[in-house]
LUMTOR-627758 format. One line per field, with one value per atom (N, C-alpha, C): residue number from 1; y, x, z. Coordinates in nm, 3 decimals, always signed. Atoms other than C-alpha are relative to their C-alpha. Layout:
n = [NUM,...]
y = [Y,...]
x = [X,...]
z = [Z,...]
END
This chain:
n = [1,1,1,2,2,2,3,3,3,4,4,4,5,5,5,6,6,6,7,7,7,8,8,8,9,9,9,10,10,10,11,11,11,12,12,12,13,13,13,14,14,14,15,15,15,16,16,16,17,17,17,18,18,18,19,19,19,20,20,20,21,21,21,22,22,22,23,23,23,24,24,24,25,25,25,26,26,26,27,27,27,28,28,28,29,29,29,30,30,30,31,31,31,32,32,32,33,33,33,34,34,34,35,35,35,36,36,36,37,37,37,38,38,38,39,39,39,40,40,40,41,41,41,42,42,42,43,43,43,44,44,44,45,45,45,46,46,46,47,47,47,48,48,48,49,49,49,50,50,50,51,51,51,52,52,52,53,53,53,54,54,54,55,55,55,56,56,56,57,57,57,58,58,58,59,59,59,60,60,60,61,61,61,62,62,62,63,63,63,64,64,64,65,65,65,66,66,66,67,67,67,68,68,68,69,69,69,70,70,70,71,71,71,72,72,72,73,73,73,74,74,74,75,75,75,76,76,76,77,77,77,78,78,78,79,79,79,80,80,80,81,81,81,82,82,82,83,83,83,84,84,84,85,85,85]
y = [-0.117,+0.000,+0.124,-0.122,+0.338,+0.063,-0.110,+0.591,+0.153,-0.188,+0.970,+0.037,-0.042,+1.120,-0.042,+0.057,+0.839,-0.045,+0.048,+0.736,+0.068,-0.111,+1.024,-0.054,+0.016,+0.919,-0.144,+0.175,+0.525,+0.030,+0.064,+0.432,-0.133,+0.103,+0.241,-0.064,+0.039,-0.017,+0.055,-0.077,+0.058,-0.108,+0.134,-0.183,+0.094,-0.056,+0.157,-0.008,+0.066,+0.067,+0.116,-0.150,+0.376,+0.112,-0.129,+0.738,+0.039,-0.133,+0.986,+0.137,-0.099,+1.363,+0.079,-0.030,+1.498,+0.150,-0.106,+1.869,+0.066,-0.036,+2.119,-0.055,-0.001,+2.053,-0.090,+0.075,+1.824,-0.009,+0.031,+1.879,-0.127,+0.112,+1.606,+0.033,-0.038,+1.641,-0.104,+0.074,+1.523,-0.057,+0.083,+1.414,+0.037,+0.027,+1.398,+0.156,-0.098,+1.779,+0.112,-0.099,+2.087,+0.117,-0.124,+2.283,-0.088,+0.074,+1.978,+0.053,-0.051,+2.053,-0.119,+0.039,+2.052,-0.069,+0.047,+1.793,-0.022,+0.012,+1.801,+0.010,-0.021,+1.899,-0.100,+0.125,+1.649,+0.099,-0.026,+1.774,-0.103,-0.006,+1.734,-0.141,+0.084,+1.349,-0.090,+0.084,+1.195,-0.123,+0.115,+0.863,-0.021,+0.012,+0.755,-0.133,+0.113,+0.441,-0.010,+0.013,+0.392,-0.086,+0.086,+0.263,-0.029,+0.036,+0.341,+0.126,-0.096,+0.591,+0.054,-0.060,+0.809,+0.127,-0.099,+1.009,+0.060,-0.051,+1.211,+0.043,-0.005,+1.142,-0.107,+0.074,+0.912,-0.003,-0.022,+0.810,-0.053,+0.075,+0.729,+0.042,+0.006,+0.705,+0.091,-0.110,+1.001,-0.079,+0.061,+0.845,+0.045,-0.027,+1.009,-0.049,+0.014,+0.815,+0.024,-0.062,+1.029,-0.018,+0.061,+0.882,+0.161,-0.119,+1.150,-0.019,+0.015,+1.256,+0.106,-0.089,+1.385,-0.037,+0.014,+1.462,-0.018,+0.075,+1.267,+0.099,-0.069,+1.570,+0.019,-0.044,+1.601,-0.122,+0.082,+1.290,-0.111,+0.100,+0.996,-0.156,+0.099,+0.627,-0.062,+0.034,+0.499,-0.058,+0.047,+0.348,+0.023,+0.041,+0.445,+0.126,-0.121,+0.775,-0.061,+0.016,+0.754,+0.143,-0.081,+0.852,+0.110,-0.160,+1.207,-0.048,+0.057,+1.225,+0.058]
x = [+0.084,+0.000,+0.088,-0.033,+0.079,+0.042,+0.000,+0.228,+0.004,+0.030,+0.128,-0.058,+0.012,+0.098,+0.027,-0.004,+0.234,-0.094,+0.150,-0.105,+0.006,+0.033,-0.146,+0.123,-0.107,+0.171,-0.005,+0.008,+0.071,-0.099,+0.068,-0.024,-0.127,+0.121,-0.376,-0.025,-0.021,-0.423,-0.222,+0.096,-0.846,-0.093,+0.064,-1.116,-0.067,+0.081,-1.224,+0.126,-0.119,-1.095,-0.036,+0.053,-1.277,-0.063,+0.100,-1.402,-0.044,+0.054,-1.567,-0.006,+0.005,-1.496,-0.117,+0.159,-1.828,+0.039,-0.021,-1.649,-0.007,-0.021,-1.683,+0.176,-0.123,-1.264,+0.068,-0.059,-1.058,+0.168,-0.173,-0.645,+0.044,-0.113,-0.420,+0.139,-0.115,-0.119,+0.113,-0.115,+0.201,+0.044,-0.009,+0.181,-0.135,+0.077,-0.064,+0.003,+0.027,-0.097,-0.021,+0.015,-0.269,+0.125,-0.062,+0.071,+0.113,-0.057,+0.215,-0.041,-0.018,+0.271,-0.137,+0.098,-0.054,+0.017,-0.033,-0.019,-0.141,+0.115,-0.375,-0.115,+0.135,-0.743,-0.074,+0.118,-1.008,-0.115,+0.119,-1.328,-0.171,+0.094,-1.660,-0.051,+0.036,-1.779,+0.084,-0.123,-1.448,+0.006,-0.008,-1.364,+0.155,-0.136,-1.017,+0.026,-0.048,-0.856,+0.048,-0.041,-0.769,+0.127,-0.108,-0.418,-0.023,-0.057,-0.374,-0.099,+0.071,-0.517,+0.111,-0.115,-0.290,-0.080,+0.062,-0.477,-0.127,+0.148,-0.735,-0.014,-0.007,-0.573,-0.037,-0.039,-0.600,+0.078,-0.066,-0.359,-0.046,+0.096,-0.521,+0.078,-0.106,-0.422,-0.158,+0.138,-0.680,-0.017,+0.009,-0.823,+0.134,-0.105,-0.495,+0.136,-0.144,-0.262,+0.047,-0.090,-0.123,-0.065,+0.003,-0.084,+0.023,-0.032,-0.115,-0.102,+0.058,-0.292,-0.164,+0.103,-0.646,-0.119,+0.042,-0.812,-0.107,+0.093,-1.073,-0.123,+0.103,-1.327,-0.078,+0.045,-1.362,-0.013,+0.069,-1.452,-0.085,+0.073,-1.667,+0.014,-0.023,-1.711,-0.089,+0.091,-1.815,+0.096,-0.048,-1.768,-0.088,+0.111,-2.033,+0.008,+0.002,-1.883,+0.115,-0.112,-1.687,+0.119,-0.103,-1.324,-0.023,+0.014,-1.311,+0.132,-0.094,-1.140,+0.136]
z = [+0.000,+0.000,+0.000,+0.047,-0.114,+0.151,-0.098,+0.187,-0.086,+0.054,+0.177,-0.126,+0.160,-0.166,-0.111,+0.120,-0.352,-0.102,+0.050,-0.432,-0.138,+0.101,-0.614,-0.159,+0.040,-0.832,-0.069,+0.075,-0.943,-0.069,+0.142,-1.238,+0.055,-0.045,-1.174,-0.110,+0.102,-1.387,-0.029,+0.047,-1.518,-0.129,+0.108,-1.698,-0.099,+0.109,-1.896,-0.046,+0.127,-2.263,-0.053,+0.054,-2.399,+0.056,-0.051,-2.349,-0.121,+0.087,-2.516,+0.047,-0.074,-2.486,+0.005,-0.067,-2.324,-0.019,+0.015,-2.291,-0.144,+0.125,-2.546,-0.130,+0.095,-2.680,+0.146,-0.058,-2.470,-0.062,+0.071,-2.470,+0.072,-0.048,-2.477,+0.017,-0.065,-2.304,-0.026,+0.005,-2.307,+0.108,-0.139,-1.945,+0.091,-0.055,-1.681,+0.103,-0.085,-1.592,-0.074,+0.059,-1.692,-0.058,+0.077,-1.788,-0.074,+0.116,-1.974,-0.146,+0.162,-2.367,-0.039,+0.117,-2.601,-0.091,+0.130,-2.822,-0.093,+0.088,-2.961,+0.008,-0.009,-2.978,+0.016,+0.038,-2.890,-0.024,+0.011,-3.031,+0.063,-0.091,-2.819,-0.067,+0.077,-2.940,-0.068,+0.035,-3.014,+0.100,-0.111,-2.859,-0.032,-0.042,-2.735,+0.046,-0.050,-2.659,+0.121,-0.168,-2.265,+0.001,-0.043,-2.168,+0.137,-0.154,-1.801,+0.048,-0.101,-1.536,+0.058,-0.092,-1.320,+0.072,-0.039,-1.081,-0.051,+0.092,-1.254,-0.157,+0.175,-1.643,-0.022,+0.037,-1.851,-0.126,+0.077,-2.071,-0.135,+0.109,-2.442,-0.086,+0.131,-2.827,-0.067,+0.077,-3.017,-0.117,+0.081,-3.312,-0.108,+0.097,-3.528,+0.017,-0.085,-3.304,+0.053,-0.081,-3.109,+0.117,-0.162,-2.725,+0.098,-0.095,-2.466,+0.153,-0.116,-2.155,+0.002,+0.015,-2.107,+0.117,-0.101,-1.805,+0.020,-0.032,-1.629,-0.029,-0.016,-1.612,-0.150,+0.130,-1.998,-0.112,+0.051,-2.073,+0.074,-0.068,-2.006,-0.069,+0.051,-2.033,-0.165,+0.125,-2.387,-0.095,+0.174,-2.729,-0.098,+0.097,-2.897,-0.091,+0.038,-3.055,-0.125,+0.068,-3.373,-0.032,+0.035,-3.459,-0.067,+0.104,-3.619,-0.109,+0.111,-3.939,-0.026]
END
């Protein structure tokens, strides 16, 4: 078991395989924190592939490939949204 704040800090493993971003635009990050580098727009209705969890990211692949981080609040659980083009 985790002491103190490591918690915060493990990688959880997570039986969601997909989201969908519920927020109007959803950034993906290059790590698991609002002033990590933008690597890309999710638009509102996109779905994402789920690797891992870490706190309140998760880490996913955007339908264009690109793996990043995108936080728990701006999306939800689903599959029922298709890739953007």
């Amino acid at each position: 078991m985790a002491k103190g704040n490591l918690a915060f800090h493990e990688v959880m493993p997570t039986d969601i395989r997909q989201v969908i971003v519920q927020a109007k635009k959803a950034a993906l990050r290059s790590g698991p924190s609002s002033r990590s580098k933008r690597l890309e727009v999710l638009p509102s209705g996109v779905s994402a592939t789920v690797h891992e969890k870490l706190g309140s990211w998760y880490l996913v692949d955007s339908p264009k490939g690109v793996r990043g981080w995108v936080k728990e609040g701006e999306v939800r659980q689903g599959a029922e949204a298709s890739p953007a083009e």
